[in-house]
N, C-alpha and C positions, 0 to 999 in steps of 0.2 A: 614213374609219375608223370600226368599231365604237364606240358610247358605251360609258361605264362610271361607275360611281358608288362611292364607299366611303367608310368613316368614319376623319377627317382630326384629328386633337392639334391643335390650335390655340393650347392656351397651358394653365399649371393651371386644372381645371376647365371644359377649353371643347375641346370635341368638336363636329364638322357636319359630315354628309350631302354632299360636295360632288365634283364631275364629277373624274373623275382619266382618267389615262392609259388607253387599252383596253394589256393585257399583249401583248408581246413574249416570241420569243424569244431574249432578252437576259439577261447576267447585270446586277449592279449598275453594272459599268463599262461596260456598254455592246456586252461584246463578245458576239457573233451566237454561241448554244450551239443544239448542235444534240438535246440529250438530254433537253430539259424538254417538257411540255406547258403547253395553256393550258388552264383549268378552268370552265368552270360553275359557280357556287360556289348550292351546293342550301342546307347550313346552316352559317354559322359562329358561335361563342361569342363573349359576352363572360367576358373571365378576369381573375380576383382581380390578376394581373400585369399586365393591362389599366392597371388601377387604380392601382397603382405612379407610372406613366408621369402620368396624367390629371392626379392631386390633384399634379403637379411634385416628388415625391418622387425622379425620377431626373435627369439629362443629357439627357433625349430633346429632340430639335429642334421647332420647330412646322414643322406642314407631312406630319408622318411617317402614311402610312398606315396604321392599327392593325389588329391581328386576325392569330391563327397559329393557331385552332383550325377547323381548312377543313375540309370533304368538298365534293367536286364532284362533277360529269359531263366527262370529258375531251372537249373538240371541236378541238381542234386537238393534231398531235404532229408532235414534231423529227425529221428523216431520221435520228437514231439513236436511237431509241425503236423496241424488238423488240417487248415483254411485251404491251402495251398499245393499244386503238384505241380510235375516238372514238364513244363513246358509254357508255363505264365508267363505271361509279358508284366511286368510290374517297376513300381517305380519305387525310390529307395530316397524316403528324407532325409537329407542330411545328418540330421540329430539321430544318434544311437539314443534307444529308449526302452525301455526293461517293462515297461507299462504296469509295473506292480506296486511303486513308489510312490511317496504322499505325491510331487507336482506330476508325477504323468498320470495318477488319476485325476490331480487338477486340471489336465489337457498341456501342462505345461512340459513338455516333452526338449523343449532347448537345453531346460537345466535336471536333467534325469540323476537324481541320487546316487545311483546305484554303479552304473557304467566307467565312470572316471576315479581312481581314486586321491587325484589330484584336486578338483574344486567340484563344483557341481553342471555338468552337463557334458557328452560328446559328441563325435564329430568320427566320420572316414577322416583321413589322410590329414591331419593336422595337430598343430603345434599345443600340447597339452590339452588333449581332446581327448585322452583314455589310451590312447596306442594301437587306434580301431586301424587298419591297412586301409589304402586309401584303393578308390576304384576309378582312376586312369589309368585302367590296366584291361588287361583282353577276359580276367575272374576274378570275382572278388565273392568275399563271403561275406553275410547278415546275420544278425543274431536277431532273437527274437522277432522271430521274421513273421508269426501271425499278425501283432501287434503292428512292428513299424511298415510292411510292406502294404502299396497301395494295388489292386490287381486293377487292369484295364479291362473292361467287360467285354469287348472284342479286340480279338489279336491282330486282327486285318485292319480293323477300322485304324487303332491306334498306331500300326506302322504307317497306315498313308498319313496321319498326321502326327507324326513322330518326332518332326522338329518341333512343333507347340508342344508336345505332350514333355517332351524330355524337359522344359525349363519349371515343371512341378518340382522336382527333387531339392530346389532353393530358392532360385532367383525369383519367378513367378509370385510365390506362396512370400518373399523377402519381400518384394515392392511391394505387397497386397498389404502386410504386415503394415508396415512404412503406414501407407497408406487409412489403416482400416484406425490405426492408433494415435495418428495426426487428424482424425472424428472428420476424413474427408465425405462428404455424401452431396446428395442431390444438392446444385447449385452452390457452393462452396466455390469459395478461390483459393487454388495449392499453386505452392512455392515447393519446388522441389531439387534442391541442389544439388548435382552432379548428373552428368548425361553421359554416364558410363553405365553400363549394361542394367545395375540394381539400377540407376536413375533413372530410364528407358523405362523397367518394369513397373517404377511406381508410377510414374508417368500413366503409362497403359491402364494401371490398375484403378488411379485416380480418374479417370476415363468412364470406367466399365462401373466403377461408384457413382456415377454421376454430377461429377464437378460439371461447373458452370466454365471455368478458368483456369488451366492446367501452365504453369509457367517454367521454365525449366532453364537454372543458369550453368553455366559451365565458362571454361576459358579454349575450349578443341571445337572449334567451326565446323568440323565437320561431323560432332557428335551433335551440334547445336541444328547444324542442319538436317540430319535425321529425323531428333524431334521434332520438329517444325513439318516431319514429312508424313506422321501423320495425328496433325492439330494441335501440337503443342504451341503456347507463344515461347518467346528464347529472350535470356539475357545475358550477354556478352559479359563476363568478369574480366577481360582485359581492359576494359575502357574505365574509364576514371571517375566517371559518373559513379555513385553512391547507388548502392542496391535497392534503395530507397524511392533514388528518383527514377528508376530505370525500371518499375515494381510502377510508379505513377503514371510513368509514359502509357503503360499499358492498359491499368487499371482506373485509374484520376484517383486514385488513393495511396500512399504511401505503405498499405500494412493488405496482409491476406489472412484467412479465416484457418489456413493448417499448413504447415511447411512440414517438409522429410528431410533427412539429411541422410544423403546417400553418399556421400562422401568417409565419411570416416577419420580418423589421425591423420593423416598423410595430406592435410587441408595444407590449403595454399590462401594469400590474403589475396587480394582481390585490385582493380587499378596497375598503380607503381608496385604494389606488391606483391601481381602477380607470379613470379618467379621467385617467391619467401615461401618457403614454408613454416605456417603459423596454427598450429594443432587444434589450435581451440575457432579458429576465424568463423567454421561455418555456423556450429555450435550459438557464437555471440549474435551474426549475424541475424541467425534466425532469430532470436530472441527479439533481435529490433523492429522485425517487420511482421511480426507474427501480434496479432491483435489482444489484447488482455483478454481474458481467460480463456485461448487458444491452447492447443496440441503441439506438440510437437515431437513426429514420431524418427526414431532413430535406427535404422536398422542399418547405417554406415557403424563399419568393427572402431571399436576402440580395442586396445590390450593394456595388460596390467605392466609389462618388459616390453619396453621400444630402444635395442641395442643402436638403431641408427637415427635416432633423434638427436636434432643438434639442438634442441632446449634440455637442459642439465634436468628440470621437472619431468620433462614429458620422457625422458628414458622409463618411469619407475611409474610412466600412466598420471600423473599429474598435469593438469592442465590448467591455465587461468582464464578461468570460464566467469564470463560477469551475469553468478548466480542472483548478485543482488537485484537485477534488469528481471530476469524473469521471475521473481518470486512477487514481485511489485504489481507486476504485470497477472500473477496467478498462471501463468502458464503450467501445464501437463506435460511432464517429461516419459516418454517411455523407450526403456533402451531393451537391450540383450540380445542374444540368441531365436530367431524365431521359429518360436511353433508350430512346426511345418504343417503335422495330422488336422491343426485347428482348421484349415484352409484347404488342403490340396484336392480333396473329393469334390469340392466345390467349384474349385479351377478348372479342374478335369473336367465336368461337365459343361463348363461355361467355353472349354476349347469344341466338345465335342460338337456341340449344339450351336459351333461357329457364331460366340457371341464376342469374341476377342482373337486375335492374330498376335499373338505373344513372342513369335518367332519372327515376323515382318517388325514389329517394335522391336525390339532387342539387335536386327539383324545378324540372324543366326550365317552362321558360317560353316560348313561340315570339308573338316579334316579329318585326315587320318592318322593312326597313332604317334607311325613317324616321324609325321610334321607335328608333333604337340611342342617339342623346341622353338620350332619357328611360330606356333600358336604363340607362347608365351612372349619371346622377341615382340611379336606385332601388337599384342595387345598391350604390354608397355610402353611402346611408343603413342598409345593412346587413341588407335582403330579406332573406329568406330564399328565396331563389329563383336558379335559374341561366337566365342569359340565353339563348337562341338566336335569333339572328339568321336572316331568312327573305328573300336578296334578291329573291326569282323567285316567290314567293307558291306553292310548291310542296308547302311542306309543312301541311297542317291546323291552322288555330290551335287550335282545340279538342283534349283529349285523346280519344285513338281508342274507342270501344266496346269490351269486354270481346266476346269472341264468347259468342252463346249458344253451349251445349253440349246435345245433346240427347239423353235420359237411354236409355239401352239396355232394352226390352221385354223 
């Protein structure tokens, strides 16, 4: 049998490079599917939710293969696979999706009935997410792969621009979400918490929506400086000034029309409290600066089990969140899992057709599998950088040359 290699949870803090299974077509239990393929895997990410899992913030098992942000090249496919043949370059939503169920024919593909028989929706490589194997690895296998695979319409094109195209499989389609469900649009002012790679993407995607005012807080200067690099305004959360007033300095107003919260559990308060962790902070926050009957879209993870929470509530996903502030207020809440398929064709076009640099926002990074240890090391300490993993040495470590242009006589 084919070797395979990928990157394996071993315990908090300990991730290793180690030989795993060549894919199957199999689902979790075993039973022989005939609708998946098995993938090449060209680039996959490391992600903030990655992260969750690693530092033992969630239930995940040791042993669990990590990684759901795939694009591959298809070389093997199931006797019922029509759309697709082996040699596609395609990209692989995060969300497993059976597309036969009442929410995936509602497009709501985050929470698919059918794949998890744990709660509703899954996931590659994650903690109660169906048992799907995860693809930080050199193969992996898809099910249902008419349905959730995205095919790129050229294979040439999409390698030269393979750092953008690879952040469709989450992050991308994530800040877009963020973004699309905090009702950011033409002329709008967003507040977008956290300037870590999802907070980069919505950032971008609030951009490409056409806000007026893209504001982005964080407490890492050099994630803060990023955005700033290209056009975001920044708000320092170690300084003691009020999110409030520091939101006026910029705007002469105290409140914005949509905030994201790309942050997730793992919030920290803000000022003297910056080095607290306070589960519910960004959550309230938002509430305070976000204008009556504003958005506020969420696509930072919350979990239901947070074994390393030091609030006795927020182990068991409880938070004290001051619902009374935004119901007053009529604020729009939208959380979950997102919807990758709703979005990504759209993305995709909008890289091709060079209307976004999603890979210069994010600042993509290309490692190789080896280093996905040291990936994870550095982006816990809060890089400013987004990972890509490179199992097959395919894609250029270096960034590619600008092309000359050559000026018209």
């Amino acid at each position: 049998m084919a070797s395979n290699r990928g990157v394996v949870y071993l315990g908090p803090g300990k991730v290793e490079v180690q030989s795993i299974d060549f894919p199957e077509l199999k689902n979790p239990k075993g039973k022989k599917i005939v609708h998946g393929v098995i993938l090449k895997v060209v680039s996959t990410n490391i992600c903030g939710s990655d992260q969750h899992m690693v530092r033992g913030r969630t239930t995940a098992p040791a042993g669990l293969v990590l990684g759901h942000e795939i694009t591959g090249e298809v070389i093997e496919i199931g006797a019922d696979v029509e759309f697709l043949k082996v040699g596609d370059l395609v990209s692989v939503p995060f969300n497993v999706a059976c597309g036969r169920c009442r929410t995936c024919k509602e497009q709501q593909t985050g929470i698919c009935l059918t794949v998890n028989e744990g709660r509703a929706g899954g996931a590659y490589g994650y903690v109660d997410m169906g048992g799907w194997v995860g693809g930080q690895a050199e193969y992996v296998m898809v099910p249902y792969a008419d349905f959730n695979l995205l095919k790129f319409p050229n294979k040439d094109q999409a390698m030269e621009k393979i750092r953008d195209l690879t952040m469709l499989s989450d992050i991308f389609p994530t800040g877009f979400h963020g973004a699309v469900k905090a009702g950011v649009g033409p002329g709008t002012t967003v507040y977008v918490a956290g300037a870590g790679p999802v907070g980069l993407a919505a950032a971008a995607s609030a951009q490409l929506l056409g806000a007026a005012v893209v504001i982005v807080g964080d407490m890492n200067k050099a994630r803060l400086a990023h955005a700033r690099s290209f056009g975001c305004e920044t708000v320092d959360l170690n300084e003691d000034a009020s999110l409030a007033d520091q939101i006026t300095q910029i705007l002469g107003v105290p409140e914005i029309d949509c905030s994201i919260d790309c942050v997730g559990f793992e919030a920290s308060g803000h000022g003297s409290q910056a080095k607290v962790e306070v589960p519910a902070a960004v959550l309230n926050s938002l509430m305070e600066i976000t204008r009556a009957g504003g958005s506020i879209g969420i696509p930072g993870l919350y979990v239901t089990d947070d074994p390393g929470a030091t609030d006795k509530a927020a182990k068991t996903g409880n938070l004290s969140i001051r619902f009374g502030l935004g119901w007053a207020k009529s604020h729009s809440f939208h959380t979950g899992q997102t919807p990758v398929m709703s979005y990504n064709r759209q993305l995709m076009q909008a890289i091709l057709y060079d209307k976004i640099q999603i890979a210069k926002a994010v600042n993509v990074e290309i490692i190789s599998l080896d280093d996905a240890p040291k990936g994870y090391a550095e982006f816990d300490k809060g890089v400013a950088r987004k990972f890509v993993i490179n199992p097959h040495n395919l894609i250029p470590s270096a960034k590619p040359k600008a092309k000359r242009e050559t000026a018209a006589v």
